[in-house]
Chimera marker file (.cmm) of the C-alpha trace (Angstrom):
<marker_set name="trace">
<marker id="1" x="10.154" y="5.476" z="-1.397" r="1" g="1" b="0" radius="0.5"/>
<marker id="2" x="8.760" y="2.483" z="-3.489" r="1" g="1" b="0" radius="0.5"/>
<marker id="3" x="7.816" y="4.113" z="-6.715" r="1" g="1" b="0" radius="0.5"/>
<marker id="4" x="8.125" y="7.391" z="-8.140" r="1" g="1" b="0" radius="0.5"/>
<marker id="5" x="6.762" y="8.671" z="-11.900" r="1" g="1" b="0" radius="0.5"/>
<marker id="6" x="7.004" y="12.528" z="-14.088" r="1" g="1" b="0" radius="0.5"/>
<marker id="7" x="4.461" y="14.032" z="-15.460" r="1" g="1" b="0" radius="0.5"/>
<marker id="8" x="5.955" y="17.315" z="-17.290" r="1" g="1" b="0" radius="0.5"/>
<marker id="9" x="2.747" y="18.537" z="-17.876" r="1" g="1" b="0" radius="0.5"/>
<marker id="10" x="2.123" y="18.636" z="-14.127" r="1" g="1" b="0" radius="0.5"/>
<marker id="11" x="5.524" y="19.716" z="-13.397" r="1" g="1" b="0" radius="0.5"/>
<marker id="12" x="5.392" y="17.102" z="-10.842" r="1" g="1" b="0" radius="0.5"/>
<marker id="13" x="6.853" y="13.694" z="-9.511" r="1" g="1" b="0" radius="0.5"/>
<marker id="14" x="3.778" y="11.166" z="-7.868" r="1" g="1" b="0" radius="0.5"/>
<marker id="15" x="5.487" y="9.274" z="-5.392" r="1" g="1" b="0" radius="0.5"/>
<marker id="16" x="4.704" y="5.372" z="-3.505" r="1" g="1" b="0" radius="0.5"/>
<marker id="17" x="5.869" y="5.635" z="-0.389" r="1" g="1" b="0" radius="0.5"/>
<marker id="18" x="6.530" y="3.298" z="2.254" r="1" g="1" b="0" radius="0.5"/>
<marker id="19" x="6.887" y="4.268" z="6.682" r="1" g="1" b="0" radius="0.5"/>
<marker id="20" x="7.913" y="1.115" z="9.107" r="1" g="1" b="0" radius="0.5"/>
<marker id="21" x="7.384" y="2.602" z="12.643" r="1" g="1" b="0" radius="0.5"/>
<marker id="22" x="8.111" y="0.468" z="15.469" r="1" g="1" b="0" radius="0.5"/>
<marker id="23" x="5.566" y="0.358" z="18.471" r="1" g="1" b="0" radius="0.5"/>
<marker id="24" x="5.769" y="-2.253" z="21.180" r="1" g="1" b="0" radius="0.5"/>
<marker id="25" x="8.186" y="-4.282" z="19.087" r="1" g="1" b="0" radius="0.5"/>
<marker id="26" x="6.349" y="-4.677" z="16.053" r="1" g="1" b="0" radius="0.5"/>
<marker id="27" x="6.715" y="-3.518" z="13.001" r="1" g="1" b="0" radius="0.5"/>
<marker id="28" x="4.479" y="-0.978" z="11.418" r="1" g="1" b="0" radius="0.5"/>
<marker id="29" x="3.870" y="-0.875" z="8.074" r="1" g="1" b="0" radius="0.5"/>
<marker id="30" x="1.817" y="2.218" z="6.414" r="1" g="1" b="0" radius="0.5"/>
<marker id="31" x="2.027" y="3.265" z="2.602" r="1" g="1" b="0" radius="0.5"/>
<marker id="32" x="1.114" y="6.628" z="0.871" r="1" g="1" b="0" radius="0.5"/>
<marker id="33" x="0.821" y="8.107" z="-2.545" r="1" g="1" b="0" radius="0.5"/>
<marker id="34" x="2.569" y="12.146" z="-2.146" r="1" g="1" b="0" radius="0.5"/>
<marker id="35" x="2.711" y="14.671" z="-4.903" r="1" g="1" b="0" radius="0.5"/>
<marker id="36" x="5.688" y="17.042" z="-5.225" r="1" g="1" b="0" radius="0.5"/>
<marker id="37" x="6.415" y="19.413" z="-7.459" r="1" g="1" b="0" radius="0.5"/>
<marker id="38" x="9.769" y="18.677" z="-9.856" r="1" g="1" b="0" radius="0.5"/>
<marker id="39" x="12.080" y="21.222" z="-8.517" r="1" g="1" b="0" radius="0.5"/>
<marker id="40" x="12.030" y="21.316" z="-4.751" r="1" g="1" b="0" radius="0.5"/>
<marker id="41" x="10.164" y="18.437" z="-3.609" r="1" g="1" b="0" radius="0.5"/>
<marker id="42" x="7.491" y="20.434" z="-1.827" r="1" g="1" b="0" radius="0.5"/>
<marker id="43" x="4.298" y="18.594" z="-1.797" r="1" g="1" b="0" radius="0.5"/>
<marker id="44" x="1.410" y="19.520" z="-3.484" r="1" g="1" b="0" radius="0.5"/>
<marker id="45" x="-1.504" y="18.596" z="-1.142" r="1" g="1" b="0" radius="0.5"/>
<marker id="46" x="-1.809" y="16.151" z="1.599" r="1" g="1" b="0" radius="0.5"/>
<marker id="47" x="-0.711" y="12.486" z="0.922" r="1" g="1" b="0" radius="0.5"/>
<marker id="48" x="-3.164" y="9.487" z="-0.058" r="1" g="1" b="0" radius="0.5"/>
<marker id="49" x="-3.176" y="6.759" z="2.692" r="1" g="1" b="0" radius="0.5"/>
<marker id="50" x="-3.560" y="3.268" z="1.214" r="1" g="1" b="0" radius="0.5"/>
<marker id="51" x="-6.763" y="1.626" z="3.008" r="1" g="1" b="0" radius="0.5"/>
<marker id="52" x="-4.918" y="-1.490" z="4.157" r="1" g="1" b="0" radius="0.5"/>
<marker id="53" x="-1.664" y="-2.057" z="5.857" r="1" g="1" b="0" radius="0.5"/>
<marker id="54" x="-0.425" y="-5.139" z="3.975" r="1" g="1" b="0" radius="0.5"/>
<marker id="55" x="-1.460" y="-2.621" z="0.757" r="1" g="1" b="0" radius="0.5"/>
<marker id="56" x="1.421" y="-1.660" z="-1.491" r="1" g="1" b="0" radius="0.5"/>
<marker id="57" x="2.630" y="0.345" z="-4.702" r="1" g="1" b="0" radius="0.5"/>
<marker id="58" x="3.548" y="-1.736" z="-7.429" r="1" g="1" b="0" radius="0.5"/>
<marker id="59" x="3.630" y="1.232" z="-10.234" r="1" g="1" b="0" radius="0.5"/>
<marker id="60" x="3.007" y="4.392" z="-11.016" r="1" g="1" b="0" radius="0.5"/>
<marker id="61" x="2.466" y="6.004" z="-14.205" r="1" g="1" b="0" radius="0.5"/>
<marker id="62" x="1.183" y="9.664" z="-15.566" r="1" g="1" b="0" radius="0.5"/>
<marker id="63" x="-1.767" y="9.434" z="-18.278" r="1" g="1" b="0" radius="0.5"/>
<marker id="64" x="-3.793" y="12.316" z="-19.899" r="1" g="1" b="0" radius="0.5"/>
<marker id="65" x="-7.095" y="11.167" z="-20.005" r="1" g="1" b="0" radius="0.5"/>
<marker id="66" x="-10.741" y="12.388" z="-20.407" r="1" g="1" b="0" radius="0.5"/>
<marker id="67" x="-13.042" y="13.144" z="-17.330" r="1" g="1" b="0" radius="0.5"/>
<marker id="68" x="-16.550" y="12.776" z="-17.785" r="1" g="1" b="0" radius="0.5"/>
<marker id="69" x="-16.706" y="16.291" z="-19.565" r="1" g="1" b="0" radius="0.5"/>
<marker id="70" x="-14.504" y="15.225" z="-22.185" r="1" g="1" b="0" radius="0.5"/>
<marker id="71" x="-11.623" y="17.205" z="-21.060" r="1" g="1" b="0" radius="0.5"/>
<marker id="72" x="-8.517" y="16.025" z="-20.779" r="1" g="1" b="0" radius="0.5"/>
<marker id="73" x="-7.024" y="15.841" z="-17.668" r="1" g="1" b="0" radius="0.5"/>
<marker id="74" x="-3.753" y="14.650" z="-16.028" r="1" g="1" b="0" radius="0.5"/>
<marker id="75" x="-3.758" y="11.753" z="-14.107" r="1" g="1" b="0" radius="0.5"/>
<marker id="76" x="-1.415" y="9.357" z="-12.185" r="1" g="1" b="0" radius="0.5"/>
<marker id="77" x="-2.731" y="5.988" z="-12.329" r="1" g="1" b="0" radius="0.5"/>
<marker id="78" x="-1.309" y="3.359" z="-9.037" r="1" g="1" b="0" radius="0.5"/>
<marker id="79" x="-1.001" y="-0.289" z="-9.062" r="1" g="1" b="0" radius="0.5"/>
<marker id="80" x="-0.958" y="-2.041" z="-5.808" r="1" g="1" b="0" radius="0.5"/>
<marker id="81" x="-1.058" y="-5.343" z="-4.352" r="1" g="1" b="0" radius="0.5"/>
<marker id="82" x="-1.659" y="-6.943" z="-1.085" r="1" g="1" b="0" radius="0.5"/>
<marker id="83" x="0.835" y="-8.489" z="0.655" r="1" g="1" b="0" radius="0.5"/>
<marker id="84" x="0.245" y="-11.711" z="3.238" r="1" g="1" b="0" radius="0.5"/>
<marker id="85" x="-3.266" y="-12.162" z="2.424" r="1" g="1" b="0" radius="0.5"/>
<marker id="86" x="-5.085" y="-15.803" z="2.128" r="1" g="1" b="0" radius="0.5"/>
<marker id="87" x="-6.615" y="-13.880" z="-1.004" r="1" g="1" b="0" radius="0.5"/>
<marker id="88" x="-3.300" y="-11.842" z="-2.536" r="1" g="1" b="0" radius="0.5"/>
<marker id="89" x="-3.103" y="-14.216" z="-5.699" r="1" g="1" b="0" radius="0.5"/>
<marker id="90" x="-6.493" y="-12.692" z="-6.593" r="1" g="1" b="0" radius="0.5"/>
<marker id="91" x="-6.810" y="-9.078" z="-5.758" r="1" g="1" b="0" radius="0.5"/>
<marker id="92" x="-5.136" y="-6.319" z="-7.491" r="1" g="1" b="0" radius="0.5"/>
<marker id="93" x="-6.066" y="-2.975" z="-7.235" r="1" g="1" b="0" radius="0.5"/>
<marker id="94" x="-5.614" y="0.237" z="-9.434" r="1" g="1" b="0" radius="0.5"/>
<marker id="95" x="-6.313" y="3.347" z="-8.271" r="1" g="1" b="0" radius="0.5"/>
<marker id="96" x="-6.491" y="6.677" z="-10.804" r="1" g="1" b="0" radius="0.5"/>
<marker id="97" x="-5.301" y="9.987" z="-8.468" r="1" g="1" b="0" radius="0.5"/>
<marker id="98" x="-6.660" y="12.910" z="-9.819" r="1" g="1" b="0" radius="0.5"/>
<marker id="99" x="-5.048" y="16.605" z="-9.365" r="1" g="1" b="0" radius="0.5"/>
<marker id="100" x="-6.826" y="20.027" z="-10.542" r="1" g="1" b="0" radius="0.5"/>
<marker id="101" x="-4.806" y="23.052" z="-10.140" r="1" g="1" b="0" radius="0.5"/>
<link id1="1" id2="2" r="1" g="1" b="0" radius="0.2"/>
<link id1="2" id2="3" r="1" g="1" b="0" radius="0.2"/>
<link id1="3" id2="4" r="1" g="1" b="0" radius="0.2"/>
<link id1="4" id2="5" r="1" g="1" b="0" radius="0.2"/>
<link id1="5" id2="6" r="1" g="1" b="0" radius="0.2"/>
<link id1="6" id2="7" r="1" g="1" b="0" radius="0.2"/>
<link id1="7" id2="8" r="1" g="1" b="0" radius="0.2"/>
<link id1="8" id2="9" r="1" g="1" b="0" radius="0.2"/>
<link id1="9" id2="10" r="1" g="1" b="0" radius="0.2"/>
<link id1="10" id2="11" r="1" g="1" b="0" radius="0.2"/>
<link id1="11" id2="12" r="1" g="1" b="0" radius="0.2"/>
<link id1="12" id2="13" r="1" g="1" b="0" radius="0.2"/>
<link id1="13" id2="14" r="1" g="1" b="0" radius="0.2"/>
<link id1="14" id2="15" r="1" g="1" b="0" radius="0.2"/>
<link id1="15" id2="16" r="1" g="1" b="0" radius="0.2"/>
<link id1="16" id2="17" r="1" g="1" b="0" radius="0.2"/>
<link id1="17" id2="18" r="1" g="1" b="0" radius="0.2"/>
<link id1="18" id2="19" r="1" g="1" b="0" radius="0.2"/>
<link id1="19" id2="20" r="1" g="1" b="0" radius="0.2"/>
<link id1="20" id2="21" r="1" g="1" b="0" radius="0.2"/>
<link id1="21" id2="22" r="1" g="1" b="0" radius="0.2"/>
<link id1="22" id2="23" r="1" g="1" b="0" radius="0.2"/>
<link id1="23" id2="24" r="1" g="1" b="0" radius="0.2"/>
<link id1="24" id2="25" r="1" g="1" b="0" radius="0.2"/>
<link id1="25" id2="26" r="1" g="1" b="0" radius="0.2"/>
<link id1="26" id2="27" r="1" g="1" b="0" radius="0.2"/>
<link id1="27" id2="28" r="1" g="1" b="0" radius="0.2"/>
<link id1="28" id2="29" r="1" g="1" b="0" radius="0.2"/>
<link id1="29" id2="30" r="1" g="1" b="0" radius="0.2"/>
<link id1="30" id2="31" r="1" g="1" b="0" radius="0.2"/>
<link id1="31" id2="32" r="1" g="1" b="0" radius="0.2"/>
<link id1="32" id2="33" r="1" g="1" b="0" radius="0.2"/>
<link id1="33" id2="34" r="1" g="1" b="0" radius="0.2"/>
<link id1="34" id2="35" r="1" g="1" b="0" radius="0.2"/>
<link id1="35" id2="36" r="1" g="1" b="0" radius="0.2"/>
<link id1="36" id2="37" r="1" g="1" b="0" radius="0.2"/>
<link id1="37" id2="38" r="1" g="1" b="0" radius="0.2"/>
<link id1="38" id2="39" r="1" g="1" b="0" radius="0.2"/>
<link id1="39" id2="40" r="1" g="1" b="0" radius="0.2"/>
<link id1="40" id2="41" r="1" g="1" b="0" radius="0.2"/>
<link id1="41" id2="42" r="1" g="1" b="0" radius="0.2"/>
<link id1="42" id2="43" r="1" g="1" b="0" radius="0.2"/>
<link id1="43" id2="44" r="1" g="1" b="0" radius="0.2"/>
<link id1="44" id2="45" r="1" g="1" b="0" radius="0.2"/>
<link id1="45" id2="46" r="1" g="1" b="0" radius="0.2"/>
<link id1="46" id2="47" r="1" g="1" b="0" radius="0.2"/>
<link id1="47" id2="48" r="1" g="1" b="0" radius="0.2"/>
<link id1="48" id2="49" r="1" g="1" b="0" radius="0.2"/>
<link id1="49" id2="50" r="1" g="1" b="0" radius="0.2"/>
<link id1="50" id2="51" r="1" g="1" b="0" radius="0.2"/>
<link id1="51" id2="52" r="1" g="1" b="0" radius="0.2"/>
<link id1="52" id2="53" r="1" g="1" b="0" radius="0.2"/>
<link id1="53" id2="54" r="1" g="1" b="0" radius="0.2"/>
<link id1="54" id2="55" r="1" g="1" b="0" radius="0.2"/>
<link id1="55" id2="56" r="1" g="1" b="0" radius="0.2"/>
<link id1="56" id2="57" r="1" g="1" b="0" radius="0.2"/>
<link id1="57" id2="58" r="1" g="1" b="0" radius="0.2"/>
<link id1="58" id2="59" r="1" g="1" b="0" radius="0.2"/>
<link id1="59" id2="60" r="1" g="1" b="0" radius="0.2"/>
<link id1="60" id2="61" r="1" g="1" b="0" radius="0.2"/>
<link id1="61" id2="62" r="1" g="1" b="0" radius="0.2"/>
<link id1="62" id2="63" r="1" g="1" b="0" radius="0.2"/>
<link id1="63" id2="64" r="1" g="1" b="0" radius="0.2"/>
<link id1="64" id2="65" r="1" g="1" b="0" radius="0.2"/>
<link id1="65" id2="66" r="1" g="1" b="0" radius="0.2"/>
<link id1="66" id2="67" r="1" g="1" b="0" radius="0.2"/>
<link id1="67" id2="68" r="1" g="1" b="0" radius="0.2"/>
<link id1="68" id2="69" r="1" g="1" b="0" radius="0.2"/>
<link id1="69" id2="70" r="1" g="1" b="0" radius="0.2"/>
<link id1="70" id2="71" r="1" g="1" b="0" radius="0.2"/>
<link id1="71" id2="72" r="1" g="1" b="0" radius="0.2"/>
<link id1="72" id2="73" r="1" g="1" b="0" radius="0.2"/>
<link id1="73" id2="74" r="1" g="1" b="0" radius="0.2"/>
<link id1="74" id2="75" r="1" g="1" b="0" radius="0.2"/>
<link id1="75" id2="76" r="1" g="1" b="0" radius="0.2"/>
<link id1="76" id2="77" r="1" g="1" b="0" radius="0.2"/>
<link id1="77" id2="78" r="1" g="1" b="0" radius="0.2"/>
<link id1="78" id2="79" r="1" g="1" b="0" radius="0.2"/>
<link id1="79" id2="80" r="1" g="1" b="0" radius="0.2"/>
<link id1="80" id2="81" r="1" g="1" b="0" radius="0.2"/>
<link id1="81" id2="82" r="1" g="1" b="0" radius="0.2"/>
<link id1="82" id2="83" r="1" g="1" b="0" radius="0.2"/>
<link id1="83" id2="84" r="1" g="1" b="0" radius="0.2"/>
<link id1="84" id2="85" r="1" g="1" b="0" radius="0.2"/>
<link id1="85" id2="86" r="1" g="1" b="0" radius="0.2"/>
<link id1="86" id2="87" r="1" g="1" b="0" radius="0.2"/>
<link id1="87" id2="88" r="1" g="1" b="0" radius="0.2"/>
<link id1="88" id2="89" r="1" g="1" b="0" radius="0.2"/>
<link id1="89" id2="90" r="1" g="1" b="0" radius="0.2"/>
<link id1="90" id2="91" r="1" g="1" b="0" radius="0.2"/>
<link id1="91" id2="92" r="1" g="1" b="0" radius="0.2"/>
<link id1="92" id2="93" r="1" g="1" b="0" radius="0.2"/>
<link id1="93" id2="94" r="1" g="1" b="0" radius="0.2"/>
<link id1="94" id2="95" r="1" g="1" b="0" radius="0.2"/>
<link id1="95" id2="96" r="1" g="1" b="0" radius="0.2"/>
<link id1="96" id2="97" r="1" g="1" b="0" radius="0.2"/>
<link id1="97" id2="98" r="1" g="1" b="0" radius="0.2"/>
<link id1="98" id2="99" r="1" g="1" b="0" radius="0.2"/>
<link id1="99" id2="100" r="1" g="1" b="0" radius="0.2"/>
<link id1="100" id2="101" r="1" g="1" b="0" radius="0.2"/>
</marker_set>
């Protein structure tokens, strides 16, 4: 695990994760954004896959904010950057996860 952020509201922990596999003797690299809920860890849905290998969490962070309704809504909102990429010093990325019960 890279990251990990609370939202009580939720009752739920968003968490970056990172999984190194080795195949053929190289290494692997895949990240994920999981959901759990706060008291036993079991997830709530399936995980996001980041799009890129070299992508990673950076941050993680719970916000209520307004859909385009006007309701609020609960929100984790994920930084990432890419990692050995002729272009890293100019991409960021930040994705908004959102999770209706």
């Amino acid at each position: 695990m890279r990251r990990i952020a609370y939202s009580p509201r939720l009752g739920a922990f968003a968490l970056g994760c990172i999984d190194k596999n080795l195949q053929n003797n190289q290494e692997i690299v895949a990240c994920s954004i999981k959901l759990v809920e706060e008291l036993a860890f079991e997830p709530m849905g399936e995980a996001f896959e980041l799009s890129r290998a070299l992508e990673m969490v950076t941050t993680i962070f719970p916000a209520v904010l307004r859909d385009v309704n006007g309701v609020l809504v609960d929100r984790f909102l994920v930084g990432t950057s890419y990692l050995n990429d002729e272009d890293a010093s100019a991409r960021r990325a930040l994705k908004a996860a959102a999770y209706s019960y």
